[in-house]
SELO-176832 format. One line per 4 residues: their letters; for each residue x, y, z of C-alpha. Coordinates in pm, whole numbers, plus 50000, padded with zeros to 5 digits. Layout:
BEGIN
a) X,Y,Z ~ ...
REM end
This chain:
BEGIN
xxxx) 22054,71495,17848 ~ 22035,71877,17704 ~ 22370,71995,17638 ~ 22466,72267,17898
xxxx) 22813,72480,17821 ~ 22947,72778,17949 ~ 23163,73114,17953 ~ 23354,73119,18255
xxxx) 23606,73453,18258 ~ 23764,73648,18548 ~ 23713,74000,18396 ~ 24018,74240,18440
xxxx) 23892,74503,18208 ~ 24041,74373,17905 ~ 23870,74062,17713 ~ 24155,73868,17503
xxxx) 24034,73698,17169 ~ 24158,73392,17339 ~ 23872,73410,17585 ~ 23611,73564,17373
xxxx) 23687,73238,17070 ~ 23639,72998,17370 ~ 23300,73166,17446 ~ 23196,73157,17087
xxxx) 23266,72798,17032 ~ 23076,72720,17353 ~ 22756,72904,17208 ~ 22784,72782,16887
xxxx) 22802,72416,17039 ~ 22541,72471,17228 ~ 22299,72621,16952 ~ 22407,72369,16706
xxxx) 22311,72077,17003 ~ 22013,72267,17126 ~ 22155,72326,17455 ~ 22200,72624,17682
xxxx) 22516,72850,17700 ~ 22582,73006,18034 ~ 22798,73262,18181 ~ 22985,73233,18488
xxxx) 23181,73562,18602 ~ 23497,73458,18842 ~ 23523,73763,18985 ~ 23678,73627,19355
xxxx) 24002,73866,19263 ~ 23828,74175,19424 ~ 24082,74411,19323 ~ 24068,74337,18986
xxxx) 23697,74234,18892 ~ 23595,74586,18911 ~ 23208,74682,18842 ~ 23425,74840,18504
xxxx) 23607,74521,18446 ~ 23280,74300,18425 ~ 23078,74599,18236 ~ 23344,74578,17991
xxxx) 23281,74212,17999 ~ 22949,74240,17943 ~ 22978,74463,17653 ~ 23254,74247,17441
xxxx) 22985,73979,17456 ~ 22665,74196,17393 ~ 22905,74338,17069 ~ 22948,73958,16940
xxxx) 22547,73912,17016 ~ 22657,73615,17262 ~ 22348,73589,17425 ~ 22300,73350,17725
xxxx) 22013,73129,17851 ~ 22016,73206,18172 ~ 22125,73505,18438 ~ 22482,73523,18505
xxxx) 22625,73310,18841 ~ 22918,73534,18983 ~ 23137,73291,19114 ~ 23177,73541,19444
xxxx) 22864,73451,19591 ~ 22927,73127,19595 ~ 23218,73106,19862 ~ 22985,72952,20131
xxxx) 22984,72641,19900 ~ 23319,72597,19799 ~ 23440,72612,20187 ~ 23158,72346,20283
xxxx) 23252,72120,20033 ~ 23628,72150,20139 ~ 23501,72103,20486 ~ 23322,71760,20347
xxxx) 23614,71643,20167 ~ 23814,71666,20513 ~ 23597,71467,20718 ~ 23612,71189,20428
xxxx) 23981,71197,20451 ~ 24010,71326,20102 ~ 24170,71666,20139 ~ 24451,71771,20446
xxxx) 24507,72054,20622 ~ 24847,72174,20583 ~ 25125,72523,20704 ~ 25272,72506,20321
xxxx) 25608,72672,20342 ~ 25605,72621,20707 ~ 25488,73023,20735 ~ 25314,73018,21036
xxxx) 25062,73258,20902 ~ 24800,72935,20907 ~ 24701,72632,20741 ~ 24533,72541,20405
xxxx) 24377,72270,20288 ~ 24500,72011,20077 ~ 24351,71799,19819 ~ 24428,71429,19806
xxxx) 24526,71326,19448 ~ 24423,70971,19418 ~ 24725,70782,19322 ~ 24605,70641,19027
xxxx) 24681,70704,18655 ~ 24410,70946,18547 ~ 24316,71011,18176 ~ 23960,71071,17989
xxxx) 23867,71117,17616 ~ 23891,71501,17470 ~ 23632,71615,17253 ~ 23903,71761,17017
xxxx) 24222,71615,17120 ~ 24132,71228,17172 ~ 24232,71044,17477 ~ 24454,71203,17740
xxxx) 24610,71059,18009 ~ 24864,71106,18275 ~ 25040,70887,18578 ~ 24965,70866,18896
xxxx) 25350,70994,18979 ~ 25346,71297,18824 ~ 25040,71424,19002 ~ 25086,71598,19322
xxxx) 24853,71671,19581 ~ 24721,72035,19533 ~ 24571,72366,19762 ~ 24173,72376,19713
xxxx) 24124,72678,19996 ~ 24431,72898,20085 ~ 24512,72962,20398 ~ 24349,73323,20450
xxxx) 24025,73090,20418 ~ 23964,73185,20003 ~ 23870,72868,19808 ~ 24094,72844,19496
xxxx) 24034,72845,19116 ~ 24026,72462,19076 ~ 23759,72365,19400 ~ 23573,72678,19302
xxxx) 23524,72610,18911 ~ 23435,72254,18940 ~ 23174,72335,19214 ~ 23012,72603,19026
xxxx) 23043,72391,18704 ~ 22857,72132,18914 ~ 22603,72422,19026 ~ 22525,72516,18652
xxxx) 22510,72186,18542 ~ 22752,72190,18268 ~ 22761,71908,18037 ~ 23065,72003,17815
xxxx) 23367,72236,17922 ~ 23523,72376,17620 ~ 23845,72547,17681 ~ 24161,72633,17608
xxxx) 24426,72350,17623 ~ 24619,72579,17827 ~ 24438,72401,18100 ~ 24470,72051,18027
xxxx) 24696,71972,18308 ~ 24392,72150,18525 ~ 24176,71886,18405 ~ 24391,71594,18585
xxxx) 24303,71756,18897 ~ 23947,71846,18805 ~ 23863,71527,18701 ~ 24018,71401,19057
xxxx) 23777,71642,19209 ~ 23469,71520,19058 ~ 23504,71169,19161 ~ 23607,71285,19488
xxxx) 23273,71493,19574 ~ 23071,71165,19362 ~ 22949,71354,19073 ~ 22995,71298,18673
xxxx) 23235,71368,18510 ~ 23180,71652,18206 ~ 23292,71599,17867 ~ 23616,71798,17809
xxxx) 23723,71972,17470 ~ 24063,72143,17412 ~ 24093,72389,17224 ~ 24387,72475,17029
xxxx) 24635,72798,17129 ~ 24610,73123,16871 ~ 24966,73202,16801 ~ 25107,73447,16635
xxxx) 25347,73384,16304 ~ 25615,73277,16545 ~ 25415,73037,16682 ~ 25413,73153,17012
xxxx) 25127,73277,17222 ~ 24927,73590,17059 ~ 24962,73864,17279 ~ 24911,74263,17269
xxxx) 25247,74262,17147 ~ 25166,74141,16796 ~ 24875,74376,16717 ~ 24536,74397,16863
xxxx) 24484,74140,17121 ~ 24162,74233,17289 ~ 23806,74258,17137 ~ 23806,74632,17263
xxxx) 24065,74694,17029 ~ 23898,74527,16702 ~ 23573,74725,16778 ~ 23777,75097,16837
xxxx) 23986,75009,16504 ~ 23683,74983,16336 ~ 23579,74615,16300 ~ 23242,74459,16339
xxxx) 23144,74256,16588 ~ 22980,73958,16323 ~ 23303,73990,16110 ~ 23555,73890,16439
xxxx) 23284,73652,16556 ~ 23290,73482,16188 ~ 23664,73486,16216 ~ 23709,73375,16544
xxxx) 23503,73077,16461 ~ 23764,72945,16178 ~ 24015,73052,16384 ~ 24065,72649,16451
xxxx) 23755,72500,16324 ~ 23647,72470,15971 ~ 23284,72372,15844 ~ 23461,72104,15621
xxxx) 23483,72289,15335 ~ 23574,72555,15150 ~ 23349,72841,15303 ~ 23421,73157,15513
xxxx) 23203,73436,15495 ~ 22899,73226,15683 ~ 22600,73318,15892 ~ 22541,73275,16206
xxxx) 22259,73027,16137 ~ 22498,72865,15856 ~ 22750,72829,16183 ~ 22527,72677,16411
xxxx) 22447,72417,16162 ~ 22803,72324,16083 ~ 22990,72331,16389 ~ 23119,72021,16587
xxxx) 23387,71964,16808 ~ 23494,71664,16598 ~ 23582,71920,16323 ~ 23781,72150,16555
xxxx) 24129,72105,16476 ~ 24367,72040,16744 ~ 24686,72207,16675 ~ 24792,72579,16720
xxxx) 24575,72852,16506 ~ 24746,73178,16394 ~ 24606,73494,16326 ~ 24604,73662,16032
xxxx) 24512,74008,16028 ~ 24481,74031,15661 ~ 24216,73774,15602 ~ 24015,73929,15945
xxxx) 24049,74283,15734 ~ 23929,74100,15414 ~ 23689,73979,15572 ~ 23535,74253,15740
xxxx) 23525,74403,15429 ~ 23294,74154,15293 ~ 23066,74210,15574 ~ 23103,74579,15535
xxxx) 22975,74545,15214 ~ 22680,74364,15315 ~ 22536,74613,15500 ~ 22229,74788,15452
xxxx) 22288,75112,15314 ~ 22133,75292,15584 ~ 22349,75085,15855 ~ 22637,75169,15647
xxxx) 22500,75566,15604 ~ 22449,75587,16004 ~ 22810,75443,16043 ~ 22953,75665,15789
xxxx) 22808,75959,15984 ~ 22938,75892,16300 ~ 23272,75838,16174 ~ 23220,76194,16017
xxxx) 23053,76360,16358 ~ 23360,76203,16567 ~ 23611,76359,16339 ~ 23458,76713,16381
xxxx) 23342,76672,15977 ~ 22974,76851,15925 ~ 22884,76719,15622 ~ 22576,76791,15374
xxxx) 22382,76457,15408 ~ 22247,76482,15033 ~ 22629,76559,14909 ~ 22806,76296,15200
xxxx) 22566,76027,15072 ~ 22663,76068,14721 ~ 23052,75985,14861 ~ 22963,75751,15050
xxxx) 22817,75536,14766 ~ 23185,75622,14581 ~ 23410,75471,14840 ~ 23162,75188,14986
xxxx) 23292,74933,14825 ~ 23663,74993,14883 ~ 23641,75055,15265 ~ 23731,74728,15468
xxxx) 23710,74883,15773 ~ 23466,75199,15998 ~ 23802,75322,16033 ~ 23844,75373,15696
xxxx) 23587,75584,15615 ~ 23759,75924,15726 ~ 24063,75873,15569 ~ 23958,75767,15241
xxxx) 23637,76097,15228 ~ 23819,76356,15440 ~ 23938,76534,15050 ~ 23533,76583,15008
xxxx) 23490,76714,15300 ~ 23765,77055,15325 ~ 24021,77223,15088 ~ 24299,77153,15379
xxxx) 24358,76776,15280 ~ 24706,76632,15338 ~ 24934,76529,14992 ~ 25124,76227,14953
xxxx) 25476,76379,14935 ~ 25588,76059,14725 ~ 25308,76050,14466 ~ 25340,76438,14451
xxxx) 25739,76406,14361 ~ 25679,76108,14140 ~ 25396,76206,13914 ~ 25303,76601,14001
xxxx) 25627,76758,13968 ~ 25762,76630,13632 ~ 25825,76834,13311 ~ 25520,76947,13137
xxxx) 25263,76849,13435 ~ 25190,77222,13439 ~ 25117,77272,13141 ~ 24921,76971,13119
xxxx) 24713,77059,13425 ~ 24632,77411,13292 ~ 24506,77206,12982 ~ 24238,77017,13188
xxxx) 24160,77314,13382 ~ 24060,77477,13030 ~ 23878,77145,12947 ~ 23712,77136,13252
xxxx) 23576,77502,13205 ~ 23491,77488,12822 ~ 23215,77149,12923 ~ 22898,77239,12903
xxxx) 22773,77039,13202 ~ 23029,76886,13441 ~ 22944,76551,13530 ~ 23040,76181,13520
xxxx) 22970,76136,13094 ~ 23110,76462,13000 ~ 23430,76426,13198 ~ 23438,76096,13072
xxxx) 23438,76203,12739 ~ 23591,76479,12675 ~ 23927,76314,12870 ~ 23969,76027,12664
xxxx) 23952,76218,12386 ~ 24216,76453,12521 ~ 24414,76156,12579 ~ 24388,76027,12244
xxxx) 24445,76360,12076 ~ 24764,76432,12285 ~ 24909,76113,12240 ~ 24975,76102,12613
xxxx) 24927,75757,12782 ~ 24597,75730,13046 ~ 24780,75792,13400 ~ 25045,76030,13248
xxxx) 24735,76243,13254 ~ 24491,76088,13543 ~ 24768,76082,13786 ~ 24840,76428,13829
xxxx) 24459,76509,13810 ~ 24391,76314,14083 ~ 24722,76389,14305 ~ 24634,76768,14209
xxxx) 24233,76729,14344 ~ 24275,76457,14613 ~ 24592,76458,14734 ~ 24697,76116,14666
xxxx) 24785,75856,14379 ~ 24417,75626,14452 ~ 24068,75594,14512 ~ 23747,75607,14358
xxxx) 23655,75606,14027 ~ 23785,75930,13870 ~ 23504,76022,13659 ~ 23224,75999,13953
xxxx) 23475,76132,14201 ~ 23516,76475,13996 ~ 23158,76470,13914 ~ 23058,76463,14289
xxxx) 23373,76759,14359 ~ 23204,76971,14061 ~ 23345,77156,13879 ~ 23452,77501,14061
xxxx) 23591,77277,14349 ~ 23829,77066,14077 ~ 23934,77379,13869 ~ 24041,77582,14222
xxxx) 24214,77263,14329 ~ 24432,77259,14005 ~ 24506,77611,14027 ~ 24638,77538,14416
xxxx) 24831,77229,14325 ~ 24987,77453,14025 ~ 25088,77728,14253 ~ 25156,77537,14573
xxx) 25391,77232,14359 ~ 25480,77373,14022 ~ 25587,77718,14030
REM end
């Protein structure tokens, strides 16, 4: 039997990493099995499955490259369905109708939990079972006539033919009454798999309240959509051993359930921004190039592409994030860069720094070419003359050029400044800090 999983949301406009880690180890399943992944859009709450909501749907998943086998099934056009199979479990005396809270305002139906112990084997969290006494019967259609999530999602799971529902195990206690349902309408029962709760470092549920929570967010702050896919995936699973920075085909190969794990995952932000960084860094350079220039054109930054490339190649293999890019170039770019008030108190405006800067700017000047070697050169022996130690003298250069205490390379970064730009620079930081 081919393996047939799925993506089931109800969009609201926001897609939570929850969700999206759920759809990713469905696809991955279903690649590594040769199967099909589908996509089922629950969109039955009208007022909030906006045309926006499931366009912004749509593009979290296009952004993660979670393609699907076969056209979307929006669960809305299949209410007809739901309703005649309600109707069928009535006549076989397996679902009531019912005025719940005695309202007046008409009757639902009912569905008839079997009064049996029911439990089944999880394809993460082993077997899982429950008594008959702690299962109560349960609405399937409400009564303003709308079929509700758990008749709806095992009909339409039924329609797609889904061998394997892999979910959160926020919905375990769901599956009691799914399973119920199945047998009830005479159909097979899927295989179930549980997936484990992200948490945050209290343990409780992630939410927007510990830091970006939606994919949205990861992709505005910067992040790329095959670096949050790769941590998603080992957000709870592991290839069994000691890799993380894996292809998608290296994914596909490794994944099974059985190596899911089945208790709580947290995030980490730090290892997601590490690892970004990696894939930042494997790049083309003409992917990263394009990037770099849009971060520029979005911050109003109209930059020489002969000179931006050159600082591009300085900072490439410090940025982690797109995000970072403007922040760590914008000194390159205009003579109205921001200090760092600390590093300036600390290591500009100390005794002698004056002096010492009017020394370099004199160095600088006397060079016969300014560039990478000469700089180079004719600094460490400056150092070495003067007795001073290396950042007693590098520190104020760079706080004096850039504006704060890190970055590139020095020598490279004054090369690409030149020379005019450096020795006006000094002269402002003198005047501006040091008079």
């Amino acid at each position: 039997m081919k393996t047939r999983t799925r993506f089931a949301p109800s969009p609201t406009g926001n897609v939570h990493i929850g969700n999206m880690r759920a759809a990713i180890y469905n696809w991955l399943f279903a690649r590594h099995t040769g199967g099909d992944f589908l996509l089922r859009v629950e969109d039955t709450d009208r007022e909030r499955s906006t045309p926006e909501a499931i366009q912004t749907l749509l593009d979290a998943m296009a952004w993660l490259k979670l393609d699907v086998d076969e056209e979307p099934l929006y669960q809305s056009s299949r209410m007809d369905a739901h309703l005649a199979a309600a109707e069928t479990l009535l006549s076989k005396g397996l679902a009531y109708k019912e005025d719940k809270g005695g309202t007046g305002q008409g009757e639902c139906v009912v569905f008839k939990m079997p009064g049996r112990d029911v439990s089944f084997d999880d394809g993460i969290k082993g077997t899982l079972s429950k008594k008959a006494e702690n299962m109560q019967d349960f609405v399937i259609v409400r009564s303003n006539g709308t079929p509700v999530f758990h008749l709806a999602n095992v009909l339409d799971d039924l329609e797609q033919g889904v061998t394997h529902v892999i979910r959160g195990d926020d919905h375990i206690e769901n599956t009691y009454r799914h399973i119920a349902l199945y047998e009830a309408l005479g159909a097979d029962v899927p295989i179930f798999a549980h997936l484990p709760m992200i948490v945050n470092a209290q343990g409780k549920p992630y939410s927007k309240r510990d830091g970006d929570a939606f994919v949205g967010d990861f992709r505005d702050k910067g992040f790329l959509g095959d670096a949050l896919f790769n941590y998603l995936a080992l957000l709870g699973w592991s290839p069994g051993d000691d890799r993380e920075v894996m292809t998608r085909a290296e994914m596909i190969e490794a994944f099974t359930l059985e190596r899911c794990q089945s208790s709580a995952a947290q995030v980490d932000p730090r290892k997601l921004t590490w690892m970004n960084g990696e894939y930042m860094l494997k790049l083309p350079l003409d992917e990263f190039e394009a990037m770099a220039f849009e971060a520029l054109d979005q911050a109003g930054i109209d930059a020489e592409p002969e000179y931006a490339e050159r600082v591009f190649g300085l900072i490439r293999e410090r940025v982690k994030t797109v995000a970072d890019i403007v922040p760590m170039t914008g000194y390159f770019f205009t003579e109205d860069f921001a200090f760092d008030e600390k590093a300036v108190r600390k290591k500009l405006q100390k005794d002698g720094v004056a002096d010492l800067l009017k020394k370099l700017k004199d160095l600088f000047l006397s060079l016969e070419t300014f560039d990478e070697a000469s700089t180079d050169q004719a600094l460490h022996a400056f150092i070495e003359e003067s007795g001073l130690g290396f950042g007693a003298v590098m520190a104020p250069i760079r706080i004096a050029v850039c504006g704060v205490q890190s970055g590139p390379e020095m020598f490279p970064m004054l090369a690409t400044l030149g020379r005019a730009r450096v020795v006006e620079r000094i002269d402002r930081a003198i005047e501006r800090f040091l008079k």
